[in-house]
Each structure stands twice: as structure tokens, then as C-alpha cells.
C-alpha positions in Angstrom: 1.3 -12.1 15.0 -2.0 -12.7 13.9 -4.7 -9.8 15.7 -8.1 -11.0 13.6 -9.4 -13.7 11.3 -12.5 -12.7 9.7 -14.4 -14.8 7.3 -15.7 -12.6 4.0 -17.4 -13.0 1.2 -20.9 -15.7 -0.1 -21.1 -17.9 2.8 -21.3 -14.9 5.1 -24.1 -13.5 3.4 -26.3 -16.5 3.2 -25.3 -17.4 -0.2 -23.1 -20.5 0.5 -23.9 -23.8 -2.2 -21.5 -26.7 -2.8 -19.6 -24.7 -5.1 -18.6 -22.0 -2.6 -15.0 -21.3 -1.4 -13.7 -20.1 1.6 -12.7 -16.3 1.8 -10.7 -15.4 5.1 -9.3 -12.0 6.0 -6.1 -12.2 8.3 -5.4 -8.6 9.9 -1.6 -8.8 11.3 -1.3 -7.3 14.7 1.7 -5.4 13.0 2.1 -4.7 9.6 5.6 -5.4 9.6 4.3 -9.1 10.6 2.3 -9.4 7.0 5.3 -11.5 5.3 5.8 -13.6 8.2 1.7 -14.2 8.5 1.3 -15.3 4.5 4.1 -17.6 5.5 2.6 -19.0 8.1 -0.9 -19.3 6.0 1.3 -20.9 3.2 2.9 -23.8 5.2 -1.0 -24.4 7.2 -2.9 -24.7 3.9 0.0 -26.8 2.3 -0.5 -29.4 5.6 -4.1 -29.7 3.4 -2.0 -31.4 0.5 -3.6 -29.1 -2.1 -3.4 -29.2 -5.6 -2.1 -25.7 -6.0 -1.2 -22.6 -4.4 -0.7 -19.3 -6.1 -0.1 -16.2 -4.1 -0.3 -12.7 -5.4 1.3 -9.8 -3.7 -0.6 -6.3 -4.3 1.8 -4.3 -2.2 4.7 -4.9 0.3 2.1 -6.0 2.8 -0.8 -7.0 1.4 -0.8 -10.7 0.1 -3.4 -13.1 -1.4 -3.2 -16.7 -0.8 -5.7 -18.7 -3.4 -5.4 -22.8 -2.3 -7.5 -25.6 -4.3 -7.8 -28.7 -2.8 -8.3 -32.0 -3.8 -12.1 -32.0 -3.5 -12.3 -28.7 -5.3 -12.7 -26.6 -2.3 -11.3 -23.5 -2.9 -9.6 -21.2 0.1 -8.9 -17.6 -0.9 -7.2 -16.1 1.9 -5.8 -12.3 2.2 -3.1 -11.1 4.9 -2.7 -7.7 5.8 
């Protein structure tokens, strides 16, 4: 299902602080998989208790999954 998780984004650069998110990539091993995969993402970040979730869909297989926690930490993760 899942073929790479790659971390993007500030704290891969070097410019990570206290108010930086997390950014993941998620490549599915199949595209057809990319549904099944945000799912997936959705019910892990929800075991987090967050205080919202909103996903965004940019095409039939490319999904955004944006998850604040209590704390304020902020994951933005995209499946494709």
C-alpha cells in the first residue's frame, strides 16, 4: 500500500522552530491505492485526538490531509 514516506518541507531544510509543522509525503505503491492510503492516514492521525482534520482532494488521487493537535502541532500530510 504504502511504497515511501518522505518528510518535506522547514524542518528538512534546517529551518525547524517551535512553531513548525510536520509536512509528510506518502507515495502509494499503486495509484489506485491513494483513497485507501488517505484513509488509512485519517484514522492514524485521528488515534492523536486532534482538534480538527480537514482534507482536500486536488484530483482523484492526490489528497491533502492538514491535522492540528491539541498542543498546536500541526501535521500536513499529502497522499499520492
Amino acid at each position: 500500500m504504502v511504497a515511501e514516506i518522505i518528510q518535506i518541507g522547514s524542518g528538512v531544510v534546517g529551518f525547524s522552530d517551535v512553531y513548525s509543522d510536520i509536512d509528510l509525503m506518502i507515495a502509494t505503491s499503486e495509484i489506485e491505492n491513494a483513497e485507501t492510503t488517505k484513509d488509512f492516514v485519517y484514522q492514524v492521525l485521528s488515534e492523536f485526538h486532534p482538534v480538527y482534520i480537514k482534507e482536500k482532494q486536488f484530483s482523484n488521487d492526490i489528497f491533502l490531509l492538514i491535522a492540528i493537535l491539541e498542543n498546536n502541532l500541526e501535521f500536513n500530510v499529502s497522499i499520492a
